[in-house]
C-alpha positions in Angstrom: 124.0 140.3 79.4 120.6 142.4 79.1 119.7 144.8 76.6 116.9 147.4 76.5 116.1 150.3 74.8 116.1 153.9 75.8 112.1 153.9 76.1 112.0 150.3 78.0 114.6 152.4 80.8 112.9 155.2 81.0 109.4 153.0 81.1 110.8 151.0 84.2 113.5 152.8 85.4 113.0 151.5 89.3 112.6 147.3 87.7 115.1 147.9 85.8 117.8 149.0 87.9 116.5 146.9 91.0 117.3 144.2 88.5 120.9 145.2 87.1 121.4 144.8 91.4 119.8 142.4 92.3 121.0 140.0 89.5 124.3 141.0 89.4 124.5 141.8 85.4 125.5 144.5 83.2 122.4 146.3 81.3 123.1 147.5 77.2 121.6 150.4 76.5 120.8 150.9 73.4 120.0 154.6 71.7 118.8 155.0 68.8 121.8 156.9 66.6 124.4 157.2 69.6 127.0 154.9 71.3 125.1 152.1 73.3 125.8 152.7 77.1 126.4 150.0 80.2 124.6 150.3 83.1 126.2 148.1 86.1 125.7 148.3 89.7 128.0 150.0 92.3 129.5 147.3 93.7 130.1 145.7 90.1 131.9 149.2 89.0 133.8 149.4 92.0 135.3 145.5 91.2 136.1 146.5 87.6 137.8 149.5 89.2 139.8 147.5 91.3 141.3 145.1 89.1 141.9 147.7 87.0 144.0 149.0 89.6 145.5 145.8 90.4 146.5 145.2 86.6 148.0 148.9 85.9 150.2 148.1 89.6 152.0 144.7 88.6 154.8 145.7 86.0 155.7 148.5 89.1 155.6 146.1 92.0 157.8 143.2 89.4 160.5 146.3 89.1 160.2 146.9 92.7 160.6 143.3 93.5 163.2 142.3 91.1 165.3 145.3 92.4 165.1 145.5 96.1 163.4 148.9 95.9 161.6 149.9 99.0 159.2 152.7 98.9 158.0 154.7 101.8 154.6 153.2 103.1 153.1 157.1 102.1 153.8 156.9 99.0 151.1 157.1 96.6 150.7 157.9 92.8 148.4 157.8 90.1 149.3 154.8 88.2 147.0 156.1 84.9 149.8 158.6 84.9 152.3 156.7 85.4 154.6 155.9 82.2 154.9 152.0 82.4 157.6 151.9 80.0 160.4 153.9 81.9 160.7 152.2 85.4 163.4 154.7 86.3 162.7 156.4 89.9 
């Protein structure tokens, strides 16, 4: 993984983010006095967000499977808000 610095970005903003895309790699940003920040491409943050997604569904779809529940096709929910430690319907 690539660091830089908050000058370096700002310096060569357009190399730097071509390259974050075009080599498939996180950037660290480091600042001076502040939290370092991660600089990733689209696709890369949409593929985090889907596993995440995938991870926070599997205790729900084990209680669903283990007992025979069947939920309508148009049900959705917000599985961040979703309390993963009471399965009750």
């Amino acid at each position: 993984m690539r660091t830089t610095n908050y000058t370096e970005l700002r310096n060569n903003l357009k190399t730097v983010l071509d390259g974050v895309i075009e080599n498939s790699e996180a950037l660290i940003v480091q600042r001076p006095g502040n939290t370092s920040v991660v600089v990733v491409s689209l696709d890369e943050y949409n593929a985090i967000k889907e596993t995440e997604y995938i991870i926070d569904i599997i205790p729900i779809s084990v209680f669903v499977v283990q007992n025979n529940r069947i939920f309508p096709q148009k049900l959705h929910w917000n599985t961040r808000k979703y309390n993963k430690t009471n399965y009750s319907f």
